[in-house]
KOLDORO-94296 format. One line per field, with one value per residue (C-alpha): residue in three letters; x, y, z. Coordinates in Angstrom, 3 decimals. Layout:
N
r (ALA,...)
xx (X,...)
yy (Y,...)
zz (Z,...)
END
This chain:
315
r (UNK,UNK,UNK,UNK,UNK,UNK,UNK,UNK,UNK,UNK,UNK,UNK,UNK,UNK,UNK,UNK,UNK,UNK,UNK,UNK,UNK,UNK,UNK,UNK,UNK,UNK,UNK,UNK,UNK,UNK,UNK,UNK,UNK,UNK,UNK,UNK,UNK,UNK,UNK,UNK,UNK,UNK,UNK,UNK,UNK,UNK,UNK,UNK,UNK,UNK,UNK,UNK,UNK,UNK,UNK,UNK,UNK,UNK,UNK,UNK,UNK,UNK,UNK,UNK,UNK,UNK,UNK,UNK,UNK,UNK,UNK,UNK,UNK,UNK,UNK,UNK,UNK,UNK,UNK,UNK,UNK,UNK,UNK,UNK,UNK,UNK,UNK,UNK,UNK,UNK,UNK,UNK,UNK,UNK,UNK,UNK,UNK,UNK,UNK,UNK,UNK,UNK,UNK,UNK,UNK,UNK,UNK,UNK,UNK,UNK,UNK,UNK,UNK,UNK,UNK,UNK,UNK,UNK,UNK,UNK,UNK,UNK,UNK,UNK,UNK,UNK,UNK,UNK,UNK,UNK,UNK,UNK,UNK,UNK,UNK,UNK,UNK,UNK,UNK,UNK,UNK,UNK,UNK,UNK,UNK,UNK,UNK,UNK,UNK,UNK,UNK,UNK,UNK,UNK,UNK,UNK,UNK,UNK,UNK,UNK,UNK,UNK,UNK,UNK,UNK,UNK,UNK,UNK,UNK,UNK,UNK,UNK,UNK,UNK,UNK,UNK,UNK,UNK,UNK,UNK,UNK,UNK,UNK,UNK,UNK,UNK,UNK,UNK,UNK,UNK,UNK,UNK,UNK,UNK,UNK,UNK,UNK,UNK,UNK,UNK,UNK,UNK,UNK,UNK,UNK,UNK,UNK,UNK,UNK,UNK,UNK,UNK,UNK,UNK,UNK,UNK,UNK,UNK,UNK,UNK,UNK,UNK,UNK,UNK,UNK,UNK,UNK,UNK,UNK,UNK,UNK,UNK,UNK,UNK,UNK,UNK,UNK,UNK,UNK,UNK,UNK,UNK,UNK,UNK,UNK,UNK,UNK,UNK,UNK,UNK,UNK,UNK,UNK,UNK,UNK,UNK,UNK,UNK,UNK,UNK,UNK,UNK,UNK,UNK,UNK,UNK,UNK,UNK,UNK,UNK,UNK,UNK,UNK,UNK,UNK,UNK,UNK,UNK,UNK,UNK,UNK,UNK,UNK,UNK,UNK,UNK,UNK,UNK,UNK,UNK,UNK,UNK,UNK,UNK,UNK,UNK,UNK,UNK,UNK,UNK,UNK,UNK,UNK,UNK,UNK,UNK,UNK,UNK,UNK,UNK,UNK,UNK,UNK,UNK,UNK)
xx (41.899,42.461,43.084,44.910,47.090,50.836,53.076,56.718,57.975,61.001,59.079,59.865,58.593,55.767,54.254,51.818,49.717,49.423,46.574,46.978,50.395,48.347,46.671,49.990,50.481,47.592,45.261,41.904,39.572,36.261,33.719,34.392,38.114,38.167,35.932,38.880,41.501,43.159,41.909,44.765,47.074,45.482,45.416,48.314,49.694,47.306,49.014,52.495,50.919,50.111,52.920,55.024,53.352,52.843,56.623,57.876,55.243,54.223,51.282,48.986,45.512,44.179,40.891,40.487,37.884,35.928,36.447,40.140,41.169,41.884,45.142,44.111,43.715,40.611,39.191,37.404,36.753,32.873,33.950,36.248,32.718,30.615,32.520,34.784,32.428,32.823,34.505,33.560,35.046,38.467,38.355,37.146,39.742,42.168,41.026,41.743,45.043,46.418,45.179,48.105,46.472,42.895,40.994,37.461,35.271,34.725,32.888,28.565,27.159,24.742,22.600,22.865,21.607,23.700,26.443,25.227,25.113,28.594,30.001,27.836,29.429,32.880,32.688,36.869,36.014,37.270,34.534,32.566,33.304,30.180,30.964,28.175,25.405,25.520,26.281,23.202,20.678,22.195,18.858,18.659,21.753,20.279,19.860,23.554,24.801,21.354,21.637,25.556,26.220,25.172,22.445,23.948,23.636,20.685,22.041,23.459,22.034,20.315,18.043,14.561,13.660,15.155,13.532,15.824,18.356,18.113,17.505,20.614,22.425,20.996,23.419,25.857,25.128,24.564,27.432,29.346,28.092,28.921,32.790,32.847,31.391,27.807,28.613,31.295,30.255,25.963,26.542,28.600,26.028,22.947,24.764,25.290,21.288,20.329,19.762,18.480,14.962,16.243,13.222,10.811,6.926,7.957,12.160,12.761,10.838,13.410,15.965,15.137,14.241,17.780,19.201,17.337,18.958,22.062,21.359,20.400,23.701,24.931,21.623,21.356,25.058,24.565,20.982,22.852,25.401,22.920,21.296,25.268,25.335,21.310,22.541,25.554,24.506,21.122,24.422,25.915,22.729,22.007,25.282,24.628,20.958,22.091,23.305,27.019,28.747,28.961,25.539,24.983,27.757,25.806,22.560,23.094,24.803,21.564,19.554,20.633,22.921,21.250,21.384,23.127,25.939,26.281,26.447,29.260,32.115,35.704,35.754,31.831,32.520,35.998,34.163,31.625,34.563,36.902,35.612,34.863,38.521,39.886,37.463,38.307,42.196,42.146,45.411,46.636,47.687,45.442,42.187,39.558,37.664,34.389,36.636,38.872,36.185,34.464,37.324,37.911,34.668,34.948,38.112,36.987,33.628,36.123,37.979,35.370,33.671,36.948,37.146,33.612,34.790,38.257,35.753,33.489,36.631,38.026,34.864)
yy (44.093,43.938,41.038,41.517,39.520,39.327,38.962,38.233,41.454,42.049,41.937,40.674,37.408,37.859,41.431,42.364,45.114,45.812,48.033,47.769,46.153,44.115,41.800,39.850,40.204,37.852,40.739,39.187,41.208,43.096,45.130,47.872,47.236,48.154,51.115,52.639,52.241,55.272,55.385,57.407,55.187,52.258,53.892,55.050,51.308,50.438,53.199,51.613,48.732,49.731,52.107,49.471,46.957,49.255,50.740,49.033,50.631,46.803,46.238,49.234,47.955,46.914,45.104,46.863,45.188,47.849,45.566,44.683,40.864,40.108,37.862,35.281,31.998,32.301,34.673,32.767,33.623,33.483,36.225,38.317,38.942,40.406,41.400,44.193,47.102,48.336,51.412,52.026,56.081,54.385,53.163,56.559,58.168,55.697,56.634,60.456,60.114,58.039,58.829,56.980,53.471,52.188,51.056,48.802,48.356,45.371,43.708,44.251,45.541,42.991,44.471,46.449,49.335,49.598,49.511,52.052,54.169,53.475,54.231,57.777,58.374,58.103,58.571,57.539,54.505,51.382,48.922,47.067,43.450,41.525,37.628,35.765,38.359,37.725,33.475,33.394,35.175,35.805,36.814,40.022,40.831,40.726,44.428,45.490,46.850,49.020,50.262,50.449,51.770,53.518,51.930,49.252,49.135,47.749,45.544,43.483,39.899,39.369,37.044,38.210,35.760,33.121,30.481,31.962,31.188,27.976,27.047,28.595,27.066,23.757,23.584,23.887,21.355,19.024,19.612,18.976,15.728,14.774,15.869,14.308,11.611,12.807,10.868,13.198,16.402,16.222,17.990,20.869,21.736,21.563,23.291,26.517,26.348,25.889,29.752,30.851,31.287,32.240,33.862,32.577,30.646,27.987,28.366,25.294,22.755,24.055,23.072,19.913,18.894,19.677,17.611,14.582,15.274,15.141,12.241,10.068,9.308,7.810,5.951,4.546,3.283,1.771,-0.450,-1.544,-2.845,-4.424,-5.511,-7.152,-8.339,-10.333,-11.406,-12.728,-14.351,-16.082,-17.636,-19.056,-20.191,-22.156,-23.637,-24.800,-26.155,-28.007,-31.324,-31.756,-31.402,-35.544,-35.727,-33.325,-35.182,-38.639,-37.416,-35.978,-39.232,-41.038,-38.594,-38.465,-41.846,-45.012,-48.357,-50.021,-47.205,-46.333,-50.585,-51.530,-52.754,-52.287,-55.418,-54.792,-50.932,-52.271,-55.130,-52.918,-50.466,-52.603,-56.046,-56.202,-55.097,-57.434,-60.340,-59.463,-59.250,-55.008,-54.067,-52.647,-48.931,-47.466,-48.855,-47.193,-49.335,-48.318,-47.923,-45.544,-43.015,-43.534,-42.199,-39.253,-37.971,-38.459,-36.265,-33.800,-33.368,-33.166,-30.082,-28.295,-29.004,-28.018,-24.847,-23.793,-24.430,-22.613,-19.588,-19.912,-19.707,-16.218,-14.589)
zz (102.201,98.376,95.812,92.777,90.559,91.027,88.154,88.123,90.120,91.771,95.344,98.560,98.577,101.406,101.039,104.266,105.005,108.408,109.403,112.983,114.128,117.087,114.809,114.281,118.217,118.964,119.648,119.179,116.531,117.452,115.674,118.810,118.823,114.675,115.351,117.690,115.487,114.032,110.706,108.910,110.332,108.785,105.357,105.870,106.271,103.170,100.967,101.520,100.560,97.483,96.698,97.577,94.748,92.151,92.301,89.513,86.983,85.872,88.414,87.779,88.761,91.943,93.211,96.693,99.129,101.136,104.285,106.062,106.040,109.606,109.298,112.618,113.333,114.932,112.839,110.051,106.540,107.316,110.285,107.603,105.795,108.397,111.469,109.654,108.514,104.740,104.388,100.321,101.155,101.974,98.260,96.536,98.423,96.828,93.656,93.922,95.646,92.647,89.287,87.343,89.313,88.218,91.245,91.135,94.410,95.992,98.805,99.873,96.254,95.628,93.355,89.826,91.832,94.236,91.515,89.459,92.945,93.779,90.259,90.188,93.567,92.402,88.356,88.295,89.700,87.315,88.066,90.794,91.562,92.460,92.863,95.024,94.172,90.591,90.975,93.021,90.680,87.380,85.836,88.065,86.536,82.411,82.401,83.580,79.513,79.984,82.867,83.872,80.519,76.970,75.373,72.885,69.273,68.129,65.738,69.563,69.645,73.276,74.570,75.270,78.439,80.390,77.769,75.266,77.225,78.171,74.516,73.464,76.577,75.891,71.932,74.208,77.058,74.099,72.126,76.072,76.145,72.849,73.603,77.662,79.487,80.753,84.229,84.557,83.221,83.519,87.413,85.866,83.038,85.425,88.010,85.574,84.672,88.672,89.773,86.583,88.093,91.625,93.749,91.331,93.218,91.976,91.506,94.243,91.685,88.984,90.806,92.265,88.843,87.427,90.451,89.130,85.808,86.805,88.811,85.452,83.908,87.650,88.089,84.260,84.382,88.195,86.278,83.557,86.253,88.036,84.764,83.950,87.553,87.159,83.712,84.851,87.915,85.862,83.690,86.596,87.965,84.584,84.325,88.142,87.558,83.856,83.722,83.966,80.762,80.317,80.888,77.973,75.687,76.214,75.992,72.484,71.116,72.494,71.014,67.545,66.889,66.609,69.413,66.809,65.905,70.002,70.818,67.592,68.554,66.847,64.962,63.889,62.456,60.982,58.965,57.897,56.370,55.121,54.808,51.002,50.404,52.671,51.113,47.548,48.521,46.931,48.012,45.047,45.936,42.578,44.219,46.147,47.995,50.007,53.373,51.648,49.781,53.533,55.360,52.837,53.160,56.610,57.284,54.606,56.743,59.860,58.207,57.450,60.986,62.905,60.576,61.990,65.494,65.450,64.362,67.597,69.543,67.419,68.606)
END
């Protein structure tokens, strides 16, 4: 029948309140049923409750829901919120029964109205919780400062319309994604902007278009998969549909070496090398014949070539 927040007390370590000892007895729950019940016992039961909690002076502040929480199994949530009827006196009376305590209302104020009303019914009243009221149309709920309290300074920043707003919100969706991965937080930012224009002609639009939004990051990265997936499969199609890789080798020697270079044999490329030196009888260590400047230019060229092909490989 109330939330609050528990911190370390010396309490037992399951606390009930029991406003009618047959609802732990399997007795099942009915609007008539709840009607009969004797209501001073039941706030009787709920003052112990509280009396109980607040005994050690640290927990002085207490969230009371105008309707009891039927503790069943097969009494749902969804059936806690609209079998039980509100009982908003049981709460006032709360309020003048212990002054040291601060008390707020909870449960069926949906509107500022029917806040202000409540709070000009019982002036000693902390506050008024309103949860799915205000999550479902936020902008109905711009003029609460005005109207649930003195007028504010002048000087007070505040947005003048729901454009305002979203531009403002906007810096901070932006400065989000710069921080977090949009495919992981884009949902979260649209979802805050969705009821914004709640009841508005054309309201549904709004928020159909936001959905899309959020959509993009999921879509965008799933087509540059697929664009990865195209580009890798068109690779392995090539490499199926080119020649085979000696195919390739063979057709560039015939394509850039001569008949005469492919057809030499050994003997023929070792004559043309060496075959002055040998016919001149240069094998004095000091001399450089043709065959010898030959090779050095050859394995210099080498080095440099294999230098530019250990560098394809580091990338």
């Amino acid at each position: 029948m109330f939330r609050f927040l528990l911190p370390l007390v010396d309490l037992p370590l399951v606390t009930k309140c029991l406003v009618h000892r047959r609802t732990d007895e399997g007795y099942t729950f009915t609007r008539q049923g709840y009607q009969e019940m004797d209501e001073e016992k039941e706030y009787s039961n709920l003052c112990r409750f509280i009396e109980t909690v607040a005994s050690s002076g640290v927990v002085t502040d207490f969230q009371i829901h105008a309707r009891i929480a039927v503790l069943s199994k097969n009494f749902s949530p969804a059936d806690n919120r609209k079998v039980p009827t509100l009982k908003y006196e049981v709460v006032r009376r709360l309020v003048e029964d212990y002054p040291e305590l601060t008390f707020s209302l909870n449960g069926g104020i949906n509107t500022i109205v029917d806040a202000k009303a409540e709070l000009e019914k019982c002036p000693k009243l902390a506050g008024v919780m309103i949860g799915r009221a205000w999550a479902a149309n936020p902008w109905s709920f711009a003029m609460a400062d005005e109207i649930l309290y003195p007028p504010p300074s002048k000087n007070k920043k505040k947005h003048k319309n729901r454009l305002d707003v979203l531009k403002a919100y906007g810096k901070h969706a932006d400065m989000e994604e710069t921080i977090w991965d949009p495919l992981k937080v884009r949902r979260f930012i649209t979802k805050a902007a969705t009821p914004l224009f709640a009841g508005e002609p054309m309201g549904k639009k709004y928020r159909i278009a936001l959905d899309e939004i959020a959509a993009r990051p999921k879509k965008s990265r799933q087509q540059q998969q697929q664009q990865q997936q195209q580009q890798q499969q068109q690779k392995e199609k090539n490499l199926q549909e080119d020649p085979s890789i000696s195919e390739l080798i063979l057709q560039a020697a015939m394509e850039n070496m001569s008949q005469d270079v492919l057809l030499r044999t050994p003997q023929e490329s070792f004559e043309m090398l060496y075959g002055d030196e040998i016919a001149n009888n240069s094998s004095s260590s000091s001399s450089s014949g043709q065959g010898q400047s030959s090779q050095k230019w050859i394995i210099q060229d080498w080095q440099q070539d294999r230098k530019k092909q250990d560098g394809f490989q580091r990338q």
